[in-house]
N, C-alpha and C positions, 0 to 999 in steps of 0.2 A: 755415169755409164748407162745405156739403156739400157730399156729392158732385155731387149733381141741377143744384145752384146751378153748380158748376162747369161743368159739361158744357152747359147752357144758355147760358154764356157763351163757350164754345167755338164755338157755333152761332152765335152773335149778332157772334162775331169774325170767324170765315168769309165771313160775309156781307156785311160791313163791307169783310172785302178784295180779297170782291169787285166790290162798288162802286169801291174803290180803285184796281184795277185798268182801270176803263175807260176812261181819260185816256193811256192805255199799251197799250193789247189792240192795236190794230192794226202799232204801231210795234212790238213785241214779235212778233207775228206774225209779223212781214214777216222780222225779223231771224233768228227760228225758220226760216221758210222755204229763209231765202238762206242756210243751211248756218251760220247763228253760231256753234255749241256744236263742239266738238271730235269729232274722228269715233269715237274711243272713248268719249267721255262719251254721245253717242247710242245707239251701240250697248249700254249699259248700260240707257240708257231704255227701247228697245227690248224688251228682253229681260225690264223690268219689268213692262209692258203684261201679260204672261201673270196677275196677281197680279188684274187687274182684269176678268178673262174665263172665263166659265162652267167653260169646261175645264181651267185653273190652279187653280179653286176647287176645283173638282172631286176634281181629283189631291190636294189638300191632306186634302179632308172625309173621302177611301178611306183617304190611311194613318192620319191620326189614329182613325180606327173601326177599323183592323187592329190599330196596335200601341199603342191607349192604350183597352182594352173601356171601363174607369170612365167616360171623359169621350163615348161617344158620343151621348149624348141632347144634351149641350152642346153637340158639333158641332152636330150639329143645327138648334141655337141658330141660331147664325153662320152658318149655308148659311141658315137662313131670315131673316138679320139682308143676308144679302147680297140673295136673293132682292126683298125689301122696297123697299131702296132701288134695285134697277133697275128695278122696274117704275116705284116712285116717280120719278125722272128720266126716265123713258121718257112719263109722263101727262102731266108739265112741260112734255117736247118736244112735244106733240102742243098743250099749251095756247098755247103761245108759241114763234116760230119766227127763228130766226136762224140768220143765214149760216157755214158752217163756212169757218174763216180762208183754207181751200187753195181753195175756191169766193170769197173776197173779196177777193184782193190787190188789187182796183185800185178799192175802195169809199173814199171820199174821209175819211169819219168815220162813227166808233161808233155814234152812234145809226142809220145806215143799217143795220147790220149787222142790227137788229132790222123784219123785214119784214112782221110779222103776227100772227094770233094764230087760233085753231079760234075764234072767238067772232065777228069779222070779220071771215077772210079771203072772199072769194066763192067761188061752185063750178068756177073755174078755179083760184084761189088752192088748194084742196082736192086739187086733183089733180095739181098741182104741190110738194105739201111730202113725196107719196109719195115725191120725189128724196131721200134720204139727205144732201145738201148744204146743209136747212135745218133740221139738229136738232145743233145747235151748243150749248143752253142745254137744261139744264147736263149736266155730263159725265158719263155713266151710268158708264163706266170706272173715274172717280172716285169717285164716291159707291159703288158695289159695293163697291169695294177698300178703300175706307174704313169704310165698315159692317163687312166681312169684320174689319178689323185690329181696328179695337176688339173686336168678340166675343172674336175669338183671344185677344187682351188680358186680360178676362175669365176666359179657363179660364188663362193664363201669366204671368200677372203679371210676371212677370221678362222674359216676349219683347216687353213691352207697343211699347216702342221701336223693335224691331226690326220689327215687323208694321206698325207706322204710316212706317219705313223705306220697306219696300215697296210701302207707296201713294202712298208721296210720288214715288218710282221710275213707276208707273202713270199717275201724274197729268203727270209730268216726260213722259213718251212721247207721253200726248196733245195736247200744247202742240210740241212738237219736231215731229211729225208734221202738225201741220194741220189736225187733227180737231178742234182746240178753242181759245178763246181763254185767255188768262189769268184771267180773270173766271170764267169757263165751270169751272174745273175746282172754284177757289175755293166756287163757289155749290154745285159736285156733291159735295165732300167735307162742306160743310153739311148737305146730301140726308142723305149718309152716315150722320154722326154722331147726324141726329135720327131716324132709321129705326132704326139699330144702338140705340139705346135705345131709340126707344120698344118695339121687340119684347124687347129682355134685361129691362127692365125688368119686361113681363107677364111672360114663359116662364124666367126663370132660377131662381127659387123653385120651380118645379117641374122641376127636372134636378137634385138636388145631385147628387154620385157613386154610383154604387150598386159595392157591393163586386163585384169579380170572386174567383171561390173558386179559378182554375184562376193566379191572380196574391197576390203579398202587395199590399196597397197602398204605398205608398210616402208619403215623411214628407209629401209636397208634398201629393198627393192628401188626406190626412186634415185638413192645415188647410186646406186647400179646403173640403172635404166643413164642416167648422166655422163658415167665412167665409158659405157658402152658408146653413150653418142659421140663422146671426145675423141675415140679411139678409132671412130669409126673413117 
């Protein structure tokens, strides 16, 4: 199976559970709310969220461009693989509007959660989504974080696991906190994975490595710089 094939089905999975999840989003909610998860396991969540937020990406895109010269046009990559899918999630909320979980505890069913859309709502409805309480679908956090990790992925192959660790960490904080249903994060790390491709896939042929002369490269860097040229 290629790659492409793969990663398409990754997107077509996500999406699947997110729908899966909406028979469960509020009951899960509510239990998210009323403190379920252990107070250490939140606080891990918590401290995840940074992974999913301009200023964590941020800190990450500086040292890689300080202490790895070869790979920063690749960063690059990936700050604009993140960039991509928050705007993407952020166009979503604006098209379709729903209730963030900590604004609905007392909504009876799922389908209420979903109150409108920029296409229907009226110029009341309009001036009421400026609230931050009806951009629930789907979860910019998620889909960043996840675009972010696959890139990383990309230039580390080896951290591939651990970078999608961390968004699952991102993703785990927005459900724990309120800000999102279960569906929600589900549908934003789909966001992710089709953004994170479709930009690696135009922009990665033109980043291979380029040598630094003030560095040796390194065994990793050179099958990189090989992988890159194959693919290219």
């Amino acid at each position: 199976m290629s790659d492409q094939r793969q990663r398409l089905l990754v997107i077509l999975g996500l999406i699947v559970l997110g729908l899966a999840c909406l028979p469960i989003d509020l009951a899960m909610s509510r239990w998210f709310l009323q403190g379920g998860l252990p107070g250490e396991i939140r606080s891990i969540f918590h401290r995840g969220e940074v992974f999913g937020h301009g200023y964590g990406v941020l800190a990450v895109v500086i040292t890689i461009y300080l202490v790895n010269p070869q790979r920063r046009r690749q960063v690059g990559v990936a700050a604009a693989s993140f960039a991509v899918a928050g705007l993407t999630a952020n166009v979503l909320k604006i098209q379709f509007w729903r209730v963030r979980p900590y604004a609905g505890v007392s909504i009876p069913e799922v389908r209420d959660t979903f109150v409108g859309s920029f296409w229907t709502g009226s110029s009341r409805d309009l001036v009421e989504f400026s609230n931050n309480a009806l951009r629930s679908f789907p979860s910019g956090h998620t889909a960043g974080a996840v675009a972010f990790a696959y890139a990383l992925g990309r230039m580390y192959p080896q951290g591939r696991g651990w970078f999608m660790l961390l968004a699952a960490l991102c993703a785990g904080n927005r459900v724990d906190g309120g800000a999102h249903f279960l569906s929600d994060v589900f549908w934003g790390a789909a966001v992710g994975m089709l953004a994170s491709t479709w930009v690696t896939d135009r922009m990665w042929s033109r980043v291979e490595l380029r040598p630094d002369s003030s560095q040796p490269p390194t065994l990793q860097d050179v099958e990189t710089c090989t992988n890159d040229r194959r693919a290219a």
